[in-house]
CHARMM internal coordinates of N, CA and C (Angstrom, degrees):
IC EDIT
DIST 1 N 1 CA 1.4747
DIST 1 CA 1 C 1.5228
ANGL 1 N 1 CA 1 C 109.63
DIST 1 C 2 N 1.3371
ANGL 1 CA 1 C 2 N 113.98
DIHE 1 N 1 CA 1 C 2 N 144.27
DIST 2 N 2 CA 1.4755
ANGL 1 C 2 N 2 CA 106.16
DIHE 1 CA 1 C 2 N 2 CA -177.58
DIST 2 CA 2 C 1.2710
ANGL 2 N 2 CA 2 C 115.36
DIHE 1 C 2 N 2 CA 2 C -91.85
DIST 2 C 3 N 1.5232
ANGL 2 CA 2 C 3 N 132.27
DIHE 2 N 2 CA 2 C 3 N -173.06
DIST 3 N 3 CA 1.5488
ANGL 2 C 3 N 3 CA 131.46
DIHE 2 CA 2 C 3 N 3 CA -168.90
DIST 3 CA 3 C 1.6333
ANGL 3 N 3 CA 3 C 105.82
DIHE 2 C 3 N 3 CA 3 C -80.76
DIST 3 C 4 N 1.0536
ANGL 3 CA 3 C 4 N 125.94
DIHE 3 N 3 CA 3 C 4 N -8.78
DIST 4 N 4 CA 1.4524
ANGL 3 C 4 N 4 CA 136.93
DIHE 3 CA 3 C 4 N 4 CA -165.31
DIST 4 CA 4 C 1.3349
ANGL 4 N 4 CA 4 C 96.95
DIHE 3 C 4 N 4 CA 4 C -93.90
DIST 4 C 5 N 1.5534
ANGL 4 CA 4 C 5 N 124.18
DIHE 4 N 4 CA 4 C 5 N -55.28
DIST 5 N 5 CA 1.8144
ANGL 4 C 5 N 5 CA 135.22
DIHE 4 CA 4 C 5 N 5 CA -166.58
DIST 5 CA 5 C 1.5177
ANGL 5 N 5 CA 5 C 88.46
DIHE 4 C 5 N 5 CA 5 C -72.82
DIST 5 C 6 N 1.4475
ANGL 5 CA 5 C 6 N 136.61
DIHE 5 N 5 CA 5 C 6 N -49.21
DIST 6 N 6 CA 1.5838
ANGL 5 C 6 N 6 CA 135.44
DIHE 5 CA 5 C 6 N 6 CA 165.57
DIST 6 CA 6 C 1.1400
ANGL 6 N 6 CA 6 C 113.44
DIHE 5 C 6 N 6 CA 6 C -47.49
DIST 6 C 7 N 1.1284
ANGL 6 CA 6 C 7 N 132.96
DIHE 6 N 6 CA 6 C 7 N -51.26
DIST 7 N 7 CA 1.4038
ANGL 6 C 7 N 7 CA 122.42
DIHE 6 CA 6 C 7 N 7 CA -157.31
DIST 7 CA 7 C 2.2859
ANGL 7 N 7 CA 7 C 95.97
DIHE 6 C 7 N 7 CA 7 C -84.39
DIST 7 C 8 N 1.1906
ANGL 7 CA 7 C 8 N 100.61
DIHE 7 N 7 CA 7 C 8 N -21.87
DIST 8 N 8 CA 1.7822
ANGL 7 C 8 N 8 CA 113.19
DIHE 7 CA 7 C 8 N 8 CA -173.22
DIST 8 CA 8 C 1.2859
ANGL 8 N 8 CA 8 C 86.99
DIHE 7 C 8 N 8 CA 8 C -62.83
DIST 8 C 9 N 1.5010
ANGL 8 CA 8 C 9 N 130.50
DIHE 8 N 8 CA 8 C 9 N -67.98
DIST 9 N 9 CA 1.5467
ANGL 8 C 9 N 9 CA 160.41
DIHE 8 CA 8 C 9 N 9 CA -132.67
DIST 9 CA 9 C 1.9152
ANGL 9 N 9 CA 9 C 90.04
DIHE 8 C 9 N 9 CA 9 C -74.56
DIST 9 C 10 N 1.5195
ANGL 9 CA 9 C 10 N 91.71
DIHE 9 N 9 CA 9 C 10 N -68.13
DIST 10 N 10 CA 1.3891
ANGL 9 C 10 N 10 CA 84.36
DIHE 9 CA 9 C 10 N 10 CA 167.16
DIST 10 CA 10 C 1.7133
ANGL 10 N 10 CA 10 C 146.81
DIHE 9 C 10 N 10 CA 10 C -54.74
DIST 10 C 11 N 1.4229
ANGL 10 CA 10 C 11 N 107.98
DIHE 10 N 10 CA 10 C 11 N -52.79
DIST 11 N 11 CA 1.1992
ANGL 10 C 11 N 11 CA 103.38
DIHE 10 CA 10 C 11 N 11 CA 155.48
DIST 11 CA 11 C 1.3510
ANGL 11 N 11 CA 11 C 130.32
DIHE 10 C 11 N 11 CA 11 C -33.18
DIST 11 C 12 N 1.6946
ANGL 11 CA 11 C 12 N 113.60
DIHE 11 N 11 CA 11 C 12 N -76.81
DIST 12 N 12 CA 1.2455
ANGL 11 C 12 N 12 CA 117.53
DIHE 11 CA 11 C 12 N 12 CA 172.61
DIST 12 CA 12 C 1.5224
ANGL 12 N 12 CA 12 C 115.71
DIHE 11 C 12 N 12 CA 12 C -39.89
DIST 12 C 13 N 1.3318
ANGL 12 CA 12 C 13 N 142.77
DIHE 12 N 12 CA 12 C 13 N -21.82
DIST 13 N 13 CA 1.5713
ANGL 12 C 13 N 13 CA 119.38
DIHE 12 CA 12 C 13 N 13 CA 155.98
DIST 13 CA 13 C 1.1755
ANGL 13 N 13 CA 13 C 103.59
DIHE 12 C 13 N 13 CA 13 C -107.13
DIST 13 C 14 N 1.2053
ANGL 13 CA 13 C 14 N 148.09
DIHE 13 N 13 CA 13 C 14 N 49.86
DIST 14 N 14 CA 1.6707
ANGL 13 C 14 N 14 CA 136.45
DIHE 13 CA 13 C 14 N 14 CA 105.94
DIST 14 CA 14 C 1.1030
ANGL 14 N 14 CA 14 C 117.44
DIHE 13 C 14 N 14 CA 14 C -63.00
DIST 14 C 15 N 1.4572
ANGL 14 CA 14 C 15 N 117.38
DIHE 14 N 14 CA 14 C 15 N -35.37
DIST 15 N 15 CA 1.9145
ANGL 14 C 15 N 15 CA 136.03
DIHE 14 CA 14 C 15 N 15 CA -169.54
DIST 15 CA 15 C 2.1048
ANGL 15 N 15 CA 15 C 82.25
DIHE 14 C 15 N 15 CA 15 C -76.87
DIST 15 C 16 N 0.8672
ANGL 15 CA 15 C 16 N 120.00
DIHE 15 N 15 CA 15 C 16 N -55.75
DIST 16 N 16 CA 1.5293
ANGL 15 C 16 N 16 CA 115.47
DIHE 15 CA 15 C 16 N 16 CA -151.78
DIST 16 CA 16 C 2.1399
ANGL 16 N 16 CA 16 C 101.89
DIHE 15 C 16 N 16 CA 16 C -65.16
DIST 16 C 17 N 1.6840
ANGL 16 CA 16 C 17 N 94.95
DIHE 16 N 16 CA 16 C 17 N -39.27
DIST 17 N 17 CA 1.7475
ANGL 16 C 17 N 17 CA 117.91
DIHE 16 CA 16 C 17 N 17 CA -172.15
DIST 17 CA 17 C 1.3494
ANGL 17 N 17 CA 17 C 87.68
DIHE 16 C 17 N 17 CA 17 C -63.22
DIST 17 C 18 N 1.2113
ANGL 17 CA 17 C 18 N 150.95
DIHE 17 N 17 CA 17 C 18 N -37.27
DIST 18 N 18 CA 1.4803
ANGL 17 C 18 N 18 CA 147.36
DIHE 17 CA 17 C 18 N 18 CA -111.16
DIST 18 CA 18 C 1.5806
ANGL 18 N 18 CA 18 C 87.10
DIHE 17 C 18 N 18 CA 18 C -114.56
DIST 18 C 19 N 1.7857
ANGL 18 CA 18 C 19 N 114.48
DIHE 18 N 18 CA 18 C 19 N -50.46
DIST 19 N 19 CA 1.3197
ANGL 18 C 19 N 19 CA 140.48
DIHE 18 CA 18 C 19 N 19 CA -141.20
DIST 19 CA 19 C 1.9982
ANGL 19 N 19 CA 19 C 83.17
DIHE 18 C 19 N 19 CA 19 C -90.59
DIST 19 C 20 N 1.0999
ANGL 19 CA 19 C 20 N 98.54
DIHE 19 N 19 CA 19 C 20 N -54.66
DIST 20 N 20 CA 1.2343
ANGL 19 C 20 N 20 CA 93.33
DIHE 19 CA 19 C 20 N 20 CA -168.23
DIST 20 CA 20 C 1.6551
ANGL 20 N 20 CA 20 C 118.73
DIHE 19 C 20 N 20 CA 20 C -68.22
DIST 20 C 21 N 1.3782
ANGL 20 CA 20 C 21 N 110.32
DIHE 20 N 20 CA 20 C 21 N -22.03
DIST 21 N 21 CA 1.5332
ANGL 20 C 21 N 21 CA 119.36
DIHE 20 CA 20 C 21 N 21 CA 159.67
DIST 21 CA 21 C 1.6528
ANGL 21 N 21 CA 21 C 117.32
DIHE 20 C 21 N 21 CA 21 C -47.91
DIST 21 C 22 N 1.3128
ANGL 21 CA 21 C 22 N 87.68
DIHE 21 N 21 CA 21 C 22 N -74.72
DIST 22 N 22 CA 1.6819
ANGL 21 C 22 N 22 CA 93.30
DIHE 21 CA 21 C 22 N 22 CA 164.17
DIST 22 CA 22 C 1.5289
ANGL 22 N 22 CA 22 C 129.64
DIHE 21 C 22 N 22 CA 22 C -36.58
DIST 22 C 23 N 1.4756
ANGL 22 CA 22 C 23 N 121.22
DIHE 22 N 22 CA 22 C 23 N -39.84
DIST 23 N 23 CA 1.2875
ANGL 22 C 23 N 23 CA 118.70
DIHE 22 CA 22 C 23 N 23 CA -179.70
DIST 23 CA 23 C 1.5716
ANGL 23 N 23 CA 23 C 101.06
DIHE 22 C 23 N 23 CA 23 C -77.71
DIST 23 C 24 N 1.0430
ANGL 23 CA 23 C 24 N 113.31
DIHE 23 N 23 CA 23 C 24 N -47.47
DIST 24 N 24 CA 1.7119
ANGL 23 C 24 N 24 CA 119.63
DIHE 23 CA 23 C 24 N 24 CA 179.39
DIST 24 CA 24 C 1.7187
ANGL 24 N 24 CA 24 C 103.75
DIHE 23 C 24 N 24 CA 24 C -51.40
DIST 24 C 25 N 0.9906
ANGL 24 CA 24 C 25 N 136.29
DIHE 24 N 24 CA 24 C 25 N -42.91
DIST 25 N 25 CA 1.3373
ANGL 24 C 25 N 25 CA 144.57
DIHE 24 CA 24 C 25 N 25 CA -137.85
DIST 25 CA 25 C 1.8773
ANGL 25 N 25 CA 25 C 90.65
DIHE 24 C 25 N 25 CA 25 C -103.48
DIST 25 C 26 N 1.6113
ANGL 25 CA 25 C 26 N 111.07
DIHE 25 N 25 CA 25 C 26 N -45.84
DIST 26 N 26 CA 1.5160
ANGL 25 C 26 N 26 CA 112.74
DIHE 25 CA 25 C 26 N 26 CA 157.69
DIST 26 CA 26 C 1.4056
ANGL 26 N 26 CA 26 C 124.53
DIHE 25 C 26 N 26 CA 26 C -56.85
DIST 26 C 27 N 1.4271
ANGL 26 CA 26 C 27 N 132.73
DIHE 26 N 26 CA 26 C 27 N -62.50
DIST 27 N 27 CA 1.5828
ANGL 26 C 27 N 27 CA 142.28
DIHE 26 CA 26 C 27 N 27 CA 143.42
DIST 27 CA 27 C 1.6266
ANGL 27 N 27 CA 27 C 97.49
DIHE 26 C 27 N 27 CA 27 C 0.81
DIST 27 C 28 N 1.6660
ANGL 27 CA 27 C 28 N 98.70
DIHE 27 N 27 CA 27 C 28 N -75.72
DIST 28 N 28 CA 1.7142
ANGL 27 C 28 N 28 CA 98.94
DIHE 27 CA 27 C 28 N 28 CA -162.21
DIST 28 CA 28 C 1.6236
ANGL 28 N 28 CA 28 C 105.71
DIHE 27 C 28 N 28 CA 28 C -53.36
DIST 28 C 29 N 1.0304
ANGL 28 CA 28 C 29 N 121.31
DIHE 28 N 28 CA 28 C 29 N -50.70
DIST 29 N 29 CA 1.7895
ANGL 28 C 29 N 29 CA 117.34
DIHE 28 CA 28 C 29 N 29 CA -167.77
DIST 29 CA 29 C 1.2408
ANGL 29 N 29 CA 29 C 117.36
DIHE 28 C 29 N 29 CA 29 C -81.80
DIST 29 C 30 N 1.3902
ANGL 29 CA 29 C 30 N 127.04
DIHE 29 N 29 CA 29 C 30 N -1.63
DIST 30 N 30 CA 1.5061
ANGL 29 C 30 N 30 CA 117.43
DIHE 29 CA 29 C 30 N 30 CA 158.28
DIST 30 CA 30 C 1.4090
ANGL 30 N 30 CA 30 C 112.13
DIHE 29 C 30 N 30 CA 30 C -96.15
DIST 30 C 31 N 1.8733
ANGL 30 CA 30 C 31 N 119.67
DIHE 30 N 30 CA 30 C 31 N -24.08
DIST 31 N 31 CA 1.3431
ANGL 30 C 31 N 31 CA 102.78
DIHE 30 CA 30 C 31 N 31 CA 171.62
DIST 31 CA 31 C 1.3965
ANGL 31 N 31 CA 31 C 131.54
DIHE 30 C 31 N 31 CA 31 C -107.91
DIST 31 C 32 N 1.0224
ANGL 31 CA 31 C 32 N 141.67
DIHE 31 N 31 CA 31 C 32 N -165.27
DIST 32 N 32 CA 1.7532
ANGL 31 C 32 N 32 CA 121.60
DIHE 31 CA 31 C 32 N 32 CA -157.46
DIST 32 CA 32 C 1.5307
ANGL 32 N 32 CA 32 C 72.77
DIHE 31 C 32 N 32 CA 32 C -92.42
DIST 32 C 33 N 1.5336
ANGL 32 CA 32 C 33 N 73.72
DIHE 32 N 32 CA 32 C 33 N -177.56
DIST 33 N 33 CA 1.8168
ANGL 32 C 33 N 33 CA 109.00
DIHE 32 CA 32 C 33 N 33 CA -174.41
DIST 33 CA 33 C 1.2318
ANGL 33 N 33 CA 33 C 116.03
DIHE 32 C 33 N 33 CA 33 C -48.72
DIST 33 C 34 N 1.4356
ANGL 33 CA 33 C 34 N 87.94
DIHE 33 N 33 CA 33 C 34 N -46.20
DIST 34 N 34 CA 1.9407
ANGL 33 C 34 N 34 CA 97.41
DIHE 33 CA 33 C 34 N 34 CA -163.92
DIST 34 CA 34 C 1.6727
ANGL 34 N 34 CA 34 C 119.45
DIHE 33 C 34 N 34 CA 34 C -73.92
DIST 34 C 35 N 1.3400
ANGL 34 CA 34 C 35 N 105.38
DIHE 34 N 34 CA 34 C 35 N 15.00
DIST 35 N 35 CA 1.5477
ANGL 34 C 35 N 35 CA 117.91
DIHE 34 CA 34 C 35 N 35 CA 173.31
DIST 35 CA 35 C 1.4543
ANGL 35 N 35 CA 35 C 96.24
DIHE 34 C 35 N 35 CA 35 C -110.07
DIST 35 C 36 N 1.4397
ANGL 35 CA 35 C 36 N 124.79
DIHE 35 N 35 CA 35 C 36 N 16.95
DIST 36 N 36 CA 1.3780
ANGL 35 C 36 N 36 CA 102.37
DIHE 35 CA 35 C 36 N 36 CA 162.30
DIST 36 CA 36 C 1.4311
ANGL 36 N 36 CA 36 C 135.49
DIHE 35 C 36 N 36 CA 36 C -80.42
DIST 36 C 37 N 1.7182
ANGL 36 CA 36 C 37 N 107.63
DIHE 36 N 36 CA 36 C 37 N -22.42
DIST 37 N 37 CA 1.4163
ANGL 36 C 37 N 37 CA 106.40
DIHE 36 CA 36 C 37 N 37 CA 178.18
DIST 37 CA 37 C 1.8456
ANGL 37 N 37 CA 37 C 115.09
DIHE 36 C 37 N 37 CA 37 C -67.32
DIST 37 C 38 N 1.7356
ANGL 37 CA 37 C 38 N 96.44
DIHE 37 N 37 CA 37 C 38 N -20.02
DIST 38 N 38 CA 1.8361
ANGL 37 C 38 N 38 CA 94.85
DIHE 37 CA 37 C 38 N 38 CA 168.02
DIST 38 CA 38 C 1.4575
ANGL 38 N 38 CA 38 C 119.55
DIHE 37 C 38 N 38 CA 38 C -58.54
DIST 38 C 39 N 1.4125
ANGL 38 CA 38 C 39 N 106.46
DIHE 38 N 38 CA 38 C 39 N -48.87
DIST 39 N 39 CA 1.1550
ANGL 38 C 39 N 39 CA 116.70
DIHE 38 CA 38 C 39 N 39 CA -168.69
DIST 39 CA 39 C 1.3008
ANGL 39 N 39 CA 39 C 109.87
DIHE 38 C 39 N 39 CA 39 C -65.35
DIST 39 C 40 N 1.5964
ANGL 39 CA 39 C 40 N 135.09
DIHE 39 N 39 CA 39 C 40 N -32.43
DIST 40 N 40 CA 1.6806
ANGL 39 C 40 N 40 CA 117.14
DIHE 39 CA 39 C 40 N 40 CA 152.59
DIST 40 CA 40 C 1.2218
ANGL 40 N 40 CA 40 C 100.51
DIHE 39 C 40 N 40 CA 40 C -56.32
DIST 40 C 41 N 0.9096
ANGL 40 CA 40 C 41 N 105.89
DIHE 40 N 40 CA 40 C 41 N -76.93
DIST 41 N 41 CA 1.5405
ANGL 40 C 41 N 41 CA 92.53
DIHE 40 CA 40 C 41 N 41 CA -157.55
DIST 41 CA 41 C 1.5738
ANGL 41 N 41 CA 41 C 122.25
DIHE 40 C 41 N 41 CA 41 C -32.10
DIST 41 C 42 N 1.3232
ANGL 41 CA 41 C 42 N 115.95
DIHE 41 N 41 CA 41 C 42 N -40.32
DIST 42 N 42 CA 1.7754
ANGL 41 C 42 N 42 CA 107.47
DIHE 41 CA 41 C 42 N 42 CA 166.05
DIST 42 CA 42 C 1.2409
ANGL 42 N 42 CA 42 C 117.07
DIHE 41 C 42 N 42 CA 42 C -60.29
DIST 42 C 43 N 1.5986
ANGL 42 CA 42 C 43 N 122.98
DIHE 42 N 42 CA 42 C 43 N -39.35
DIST 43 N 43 CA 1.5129
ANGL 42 C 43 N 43 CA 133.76
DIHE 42 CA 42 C 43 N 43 CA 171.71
DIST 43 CA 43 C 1.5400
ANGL 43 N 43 CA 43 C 89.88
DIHE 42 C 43 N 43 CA 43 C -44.96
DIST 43 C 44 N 1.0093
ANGL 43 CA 43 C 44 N 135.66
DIHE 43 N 43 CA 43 C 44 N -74.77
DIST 44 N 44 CA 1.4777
ANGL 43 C 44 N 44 CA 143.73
DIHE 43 CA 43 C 44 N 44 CA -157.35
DIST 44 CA 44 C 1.8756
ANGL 44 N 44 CA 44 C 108.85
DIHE 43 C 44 N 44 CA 44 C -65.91
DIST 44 C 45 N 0.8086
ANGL 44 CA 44 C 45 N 104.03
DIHE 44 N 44 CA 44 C 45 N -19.35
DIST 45 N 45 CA 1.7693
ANGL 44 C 45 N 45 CA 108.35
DIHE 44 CA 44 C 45 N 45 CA 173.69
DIST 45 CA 45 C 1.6938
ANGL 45 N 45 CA 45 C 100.08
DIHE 44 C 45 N 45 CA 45 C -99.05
DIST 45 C 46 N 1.4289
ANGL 45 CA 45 C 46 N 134.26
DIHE 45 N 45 CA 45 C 46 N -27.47
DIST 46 N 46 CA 0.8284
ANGL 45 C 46 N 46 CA 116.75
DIHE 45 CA 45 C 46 N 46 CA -175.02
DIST 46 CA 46 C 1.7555
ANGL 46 N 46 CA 46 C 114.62
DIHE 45 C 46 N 46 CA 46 C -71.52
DIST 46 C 47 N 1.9646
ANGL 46 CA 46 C 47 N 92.11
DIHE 46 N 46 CA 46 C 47 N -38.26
DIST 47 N 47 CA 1.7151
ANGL 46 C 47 N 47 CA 114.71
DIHE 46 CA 46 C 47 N 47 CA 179.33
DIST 47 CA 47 C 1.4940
ANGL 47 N 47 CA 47 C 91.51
DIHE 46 C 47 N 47 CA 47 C -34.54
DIST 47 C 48 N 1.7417
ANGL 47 CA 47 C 48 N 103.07
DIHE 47 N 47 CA 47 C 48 N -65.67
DIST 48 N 48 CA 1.7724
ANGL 47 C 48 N 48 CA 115.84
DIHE 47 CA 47 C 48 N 48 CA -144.11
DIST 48 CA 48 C 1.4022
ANGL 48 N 48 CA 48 C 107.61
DIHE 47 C 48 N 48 CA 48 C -57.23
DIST 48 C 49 N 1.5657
ANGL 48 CA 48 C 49 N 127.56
DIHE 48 N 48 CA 48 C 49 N -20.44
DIST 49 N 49 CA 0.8167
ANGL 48 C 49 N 49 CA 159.69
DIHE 48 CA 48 C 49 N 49 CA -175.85
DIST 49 CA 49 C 1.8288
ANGL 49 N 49 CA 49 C 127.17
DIHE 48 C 49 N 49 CA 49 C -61.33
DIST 49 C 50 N 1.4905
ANGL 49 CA 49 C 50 N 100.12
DIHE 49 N 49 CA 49 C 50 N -47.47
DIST 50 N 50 CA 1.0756
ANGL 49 C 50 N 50 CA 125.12
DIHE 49 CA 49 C 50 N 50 CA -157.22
DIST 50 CA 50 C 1.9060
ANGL 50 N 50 CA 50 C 91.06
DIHE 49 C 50 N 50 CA 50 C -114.52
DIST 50 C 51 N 0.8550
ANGL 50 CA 50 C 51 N 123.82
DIHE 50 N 50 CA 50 C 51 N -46.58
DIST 51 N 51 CA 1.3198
ANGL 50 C 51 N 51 CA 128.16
DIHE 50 CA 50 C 51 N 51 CA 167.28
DIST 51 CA 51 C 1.6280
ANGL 51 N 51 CA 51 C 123.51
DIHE 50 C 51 N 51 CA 51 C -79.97
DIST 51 C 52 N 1.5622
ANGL 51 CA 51 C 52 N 102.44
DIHE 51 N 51 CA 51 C 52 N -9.94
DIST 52 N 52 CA 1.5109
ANGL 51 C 52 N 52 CA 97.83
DIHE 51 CA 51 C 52 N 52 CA 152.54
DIST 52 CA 52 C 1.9836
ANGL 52 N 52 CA 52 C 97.10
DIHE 51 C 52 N 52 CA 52 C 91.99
END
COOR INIT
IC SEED 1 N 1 CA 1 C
IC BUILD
């Protein structure tokens, strides 16, 4: 792959990590507290996810 398709590849999952923060970070403030240990844990499936 060249430095250009890397540097694309990369961006696009900072753009995807970023997106998925945000949805997690929405999740947390409409539901009570006690759905926060889900919400790592999806943060953390999304990571495992995205990093393969």
């Amino acid at each position: 792959m060249s430095l250009e398709g890397v540097v694309i590849v990369s961006g696009f999952l900072i753009v995807l990590i970023q997106i998925a923060i945000l949805i997690a970070l929405l999740f947390r403030l409409s539901d009570p507290p006690r759905s926060e240990k889900k919400v790592k844990q999806d943060i953390k499936k999304i990571k495992d996810q995205i990093t393969g």
